[in-house]
N, C-alpha and C positions, 0 to 999 in steps of 0.2 A: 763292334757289333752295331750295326746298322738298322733299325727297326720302317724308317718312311722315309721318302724322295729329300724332304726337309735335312735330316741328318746329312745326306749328302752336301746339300747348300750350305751347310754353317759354316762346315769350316772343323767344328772340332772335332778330334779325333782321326784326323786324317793326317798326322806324321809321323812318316812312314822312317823308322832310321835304322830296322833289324836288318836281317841278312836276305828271310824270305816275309814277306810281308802278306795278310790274307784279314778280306772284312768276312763278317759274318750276318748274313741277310737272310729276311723268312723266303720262303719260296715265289712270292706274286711280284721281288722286287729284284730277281736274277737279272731277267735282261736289261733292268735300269742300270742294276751297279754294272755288267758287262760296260756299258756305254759310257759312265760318268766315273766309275774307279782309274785312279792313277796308273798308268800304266807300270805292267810289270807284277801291282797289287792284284792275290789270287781273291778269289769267292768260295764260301763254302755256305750249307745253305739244308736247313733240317730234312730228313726225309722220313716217313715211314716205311721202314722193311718188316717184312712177315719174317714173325718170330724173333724178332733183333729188336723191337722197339723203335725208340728214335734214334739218330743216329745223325751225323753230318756227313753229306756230297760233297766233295770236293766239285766245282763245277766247271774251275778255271786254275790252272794252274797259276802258283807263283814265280817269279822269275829272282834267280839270285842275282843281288849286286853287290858288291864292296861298298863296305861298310866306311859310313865318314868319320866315326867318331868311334873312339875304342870300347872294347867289350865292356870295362869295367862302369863308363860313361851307362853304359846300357843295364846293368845288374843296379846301380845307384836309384835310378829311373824305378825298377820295380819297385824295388826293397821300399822307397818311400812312397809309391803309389800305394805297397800294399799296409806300411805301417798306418796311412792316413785311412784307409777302407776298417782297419781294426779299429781304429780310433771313433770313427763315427759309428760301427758296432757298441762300441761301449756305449758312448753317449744314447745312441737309441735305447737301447736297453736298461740304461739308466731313469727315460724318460717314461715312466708305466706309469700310468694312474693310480690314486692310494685306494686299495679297497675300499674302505669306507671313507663318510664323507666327516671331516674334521669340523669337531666346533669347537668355538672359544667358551671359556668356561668363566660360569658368571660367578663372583664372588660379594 
């Protein structure tokens, strides 16, 4: 997911190693990623339909390539992106303000 031009330029986020590879960009920033997406890498891109809500356009196809590295390489890759995304859920969630405010007690 791609949000401004700047995402583009960093650098991260952009390797690309699945089968069919696609960024996802709001709408004012199509014809940038057109121009600066890897080749092959598709666009998809929010749209408003009547009656459907929001939804994603496909705007640009993906192109399949053979894969460098084995599927299993690529399920490992998830699994601990998404254990680390749970991980930092805890932690936020752990991090709440104490309702009231604590005082030390005078003896």
């Amino acid at each position: 997911m791609k949000s401004c031009k700047a995402d583009f330029d960093s650098g991260h986020g952009l390797n690309f190693v699945g089968d069919l590879n696609y960024v996802v960009v709001p709408p004012h920033l199509v014809d940038y990623a057109r121009e600066h997406a890897p080749f092959g890498v598709g666009i998809y891109t929010p749209v408003v339909e009547y009656g459907r809500g929001e939804t994603l356009k496909c705007v640009k196809s993906s192109r399949r390539f053979p894969r460098k590295r084995p599927a299993l390489e690529l399920l490992f890759g998830m699994t601990r992106s998404l254990a680390r995304e749970h991980i930092k859920g805890l932690k936020d969630s752990m991090d709440v303000e104490p309702a009231m405010e604590q005082k030390e007690l005078e003896i």
